[in-house]
C-alpha positions, 0 to 999 in steps of 0.5 A: 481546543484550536478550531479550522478557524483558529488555524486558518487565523494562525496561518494567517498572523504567521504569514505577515500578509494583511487579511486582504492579501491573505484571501486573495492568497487562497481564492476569497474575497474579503467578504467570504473570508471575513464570514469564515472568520466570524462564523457565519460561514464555513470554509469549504472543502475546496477552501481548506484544499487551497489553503494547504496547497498556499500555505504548506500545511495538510487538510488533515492537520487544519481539520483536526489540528493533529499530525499524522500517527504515520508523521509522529512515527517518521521522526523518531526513526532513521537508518536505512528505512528514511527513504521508505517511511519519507515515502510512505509519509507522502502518500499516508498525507494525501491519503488522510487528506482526500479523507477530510475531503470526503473521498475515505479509503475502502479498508476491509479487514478480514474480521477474526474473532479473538483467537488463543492459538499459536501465532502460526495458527493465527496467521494461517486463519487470517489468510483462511479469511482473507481468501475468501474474500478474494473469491468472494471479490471474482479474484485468484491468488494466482500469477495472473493476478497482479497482487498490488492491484489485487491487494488494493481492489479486495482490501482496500489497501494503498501498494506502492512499489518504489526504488529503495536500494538494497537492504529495505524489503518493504513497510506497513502503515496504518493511521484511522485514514491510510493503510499504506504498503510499500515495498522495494524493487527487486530482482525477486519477482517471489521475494517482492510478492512475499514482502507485500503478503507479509506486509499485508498479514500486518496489517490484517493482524494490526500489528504496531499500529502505526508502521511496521518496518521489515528490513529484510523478511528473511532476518534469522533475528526476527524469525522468532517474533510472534508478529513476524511469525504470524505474517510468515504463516500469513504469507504462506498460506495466502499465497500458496492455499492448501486448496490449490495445491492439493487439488494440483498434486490430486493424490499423485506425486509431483515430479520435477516438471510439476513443481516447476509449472507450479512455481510459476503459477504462484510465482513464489520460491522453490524454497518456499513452495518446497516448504509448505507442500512439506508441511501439509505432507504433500511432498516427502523430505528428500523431493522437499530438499531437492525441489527446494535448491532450485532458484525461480529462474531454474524452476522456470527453465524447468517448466519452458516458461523463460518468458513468463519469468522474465516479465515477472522480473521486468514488473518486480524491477518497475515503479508503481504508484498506488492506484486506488490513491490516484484514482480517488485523488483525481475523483476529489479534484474532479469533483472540485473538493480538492485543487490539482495539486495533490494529484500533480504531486503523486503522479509527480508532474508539475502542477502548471505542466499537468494544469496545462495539460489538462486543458488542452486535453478539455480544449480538444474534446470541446473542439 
C-alpha cells in the first residue's frame, strides 16, 4: 500500500523539478522536506493543503490515495445531469478535503430501526424522526424557516442551490465525508422545496450510496420505485406534518381562504397540500379537487399574500452556495490547516483578489 510519502514522491518524480525546486514549490525548505522523505517528519496539514493547491491533486487522495466515491460516480454518467454531478463533485472534494484536515461534517442521521412495512410507511416514520429533530433543534417546518439552511443546521447536510436549466430538479451525494444536496433554480418556489425534502428523504434512507439522481420528481416512471416512493411520502410528511395541519383545520372545515393561507405558510403546491389533507380525512374529495387545481400564485392571491409570493419566487429563482461548507473551509484557512484556495474557489473569487482583500481588510483593522 502507497504512503502520504509515497504520493507526495510521485508528484514529485512527475513534475520533472529537482527536489529543491519542488520544496520551494510547496513552501519548504530542503531540510523539512528531505525529513518528510525520510520519516522523520510528518508532512503537516498545511503541507499536504499547499501540495494539492500546486500540484493540482485533493488532500483526500494524497491522504488516502483514493477518489472520491462521488468522483468514481461522475465518470460513468452524462446526459443532462453533467452540470449537476461536475458541481456536486467540486464541492464533495472540498468537503472530503476539509475533512482530512480535521474540519468533518456535522451528519445527524434521523436513526430508524430496521423496519418491514411499506415504503410509504418508511418514508412517513423517517420524517416522523426527522422532525423531531427539527424541534429538538429550536426549528419549524414552516415558510419562515428557509429549508437549505434548516436542512444544513438540523442535518448537517451541504445544500446548494445552482443554475441548471431546465430538465434537472436536483441530486444526493453521500461519501464517508460529504453528504451533499443540490437542486436547481426554479420558478417553483414549492417545486424547489419538495425537491431538497425529497432529496433529503434519500439521504436519510441511504438510498444509492453514493449519488442519486432525480431528473424530474414528478416522473410518472419513477413513481413506482420504492426509493422514490419512499422519498415522496418523505417529503410529504416533513413538510406538511399531520400535527400541523390538524391543529389548523381544528375540527372545522377549511374554506377556500384557509387553504390558501395555509399554502403559503408551507409553501408547498395546492396539489400537493390538497393531496395530503385528503389522505389523512382532513379535506373531502370533491374540496381535495377543487383546492388542488389552484397554482401557488392563485393560492397566494387568494390569501392577499402577493408579496410573500413574489419573494418565494425571488430566493427559488437565486444561487446559494452551501454555508455550512464556506463557514468550515474559512475555519481551516483561519486556523491555518488549509491555504485560501479552496475557500477563494467555493465563494468563486480569485485567490490573489481574495488574498488581497484579505489584507487590506487586516490592514484596517489594525490601523
Amino acid at each position: 500500500m502507497s504512503t502520504v510519502v509515497d504520493r507526495v514522491r510521485e508528484l514529485l518524480s512527475q513534475s520533472g523539478l529537482t527536489q529543491h525546486e519542488f520544496a520551494a514549490r510547496i513552501g519548504l525548505d530542503d531540510s523539512k522536506l528531505s525529513k518528510s522523505f525520510a520519516g522523520i517528519r510528518r508532512f503537516s496539514s498545511t503541507d499536504l493543503a499547499y501540495v494539492a493547491e500546486r500540484f493540482e491533486v485533493t488532500v483526500d487522495w494524497l491522504v488516502t490515495g483514493q477518489s472520491t466515491p462521488i468522483a468514481l460516480a461522475a465518470r460513468t454518467t452524462g446526459g443532462s445531469a453533467e452540470a449537476a454531478i461536475a458541481e456536486a463533485l467540486r464541492l464533495s472534494t472540498i468537503r472530503s478535503d476539509i475533512a482530512s484536515l480535521g474540519f468533518g461534517q456535522r451528519w445527524r442521521p434521523a436513526v430508524l430501526s430496521a423496519y418491514r412495512g411499506s415504503a410509504i410507511d418508511r418514508g412517513r416514520r423517517l420524517a416522523d424522526h426527522a422532525l423531531c429533530m427539527v424541534s429538538d433543534s429550536g426549528f419549524s417546518i414552516n415558510v419562515d424557516s428557509p429549508l437549505p439552511g434548516l436542512v444544513e443546521e438540523v442535518f448537517g447536510v451541504d445544500v446548494a442551490i445552482i443554475e441548471l436549466g431546465p430538465g434537472f430538479d436536483g441530486l444526493a451525494a453521500s461519501a464517508e465525508d460529504a453528504k451533499l444536496i443540490l437542486v436547481a433554480t426554479s420558478h417553483l418556489p414549492a417545486r424547489q422545496r419538495f425537491t431538497v425534502a425529497h432529496e433529503l428523504g434519500h439521504l436519510l434512507a441511504g438510498d444509492d450510496q453514493v449519488l442519486h439522481l432525480d431528473k424530474n420528481i414528478a416522473d410518472e416512471r419513477q413513481l413506482g420505485e420504492a426509493s422514490e416512493v419512499c422519498a415522496n411520502a418523505f417529503a410529504a410528511s416533513f413538510l406538511m406534518p399531520e400535527s400541523v395541519l390538524r391543529d389548523a383545520i381544528d375540527g372545522t372545515t377549511i374554506d377556500r381562504v384557509g387553504f390558501s393561507n395555509l399554502v403559503c405558510d408551507l409553501a408547498v403546491s395546492p396539489t400537493a397540500l390538497a393531496h395530503r389533507l385528503r389522505s389523512l380525512d382532513l379535506l373531502d374529495a370533491e374540496a381535495s379537487a377543487d383546492f388542488g387545481s389552484m397554482t401557488m400564485a392563485n393560492a397566494a392571491a387568494e390569501a392577499a399574500r402577493v408579496r410573500d409570493y413574489a419573494q418565494l419566487v425571488a430566493q427559488a429563482k437565486s444561487p446559494r452556495l452551501p454555508m455550512q461548507l464556506v463557514r468550515d473551509t474559512y475555519a481551516a484557512y483561519d486556523a491555518g490547516e488549509s491555504t485560501q484556495r479552496p475557500y477563494a474557489n467555493l465563494i468563486g473569487v480569485e485567490v490573489d483578489i481574495l488574498r488581497d482583500a484579505m489584507d487590506t481588510d487586516r490592514g484596517a483593522i489594525e490601523a
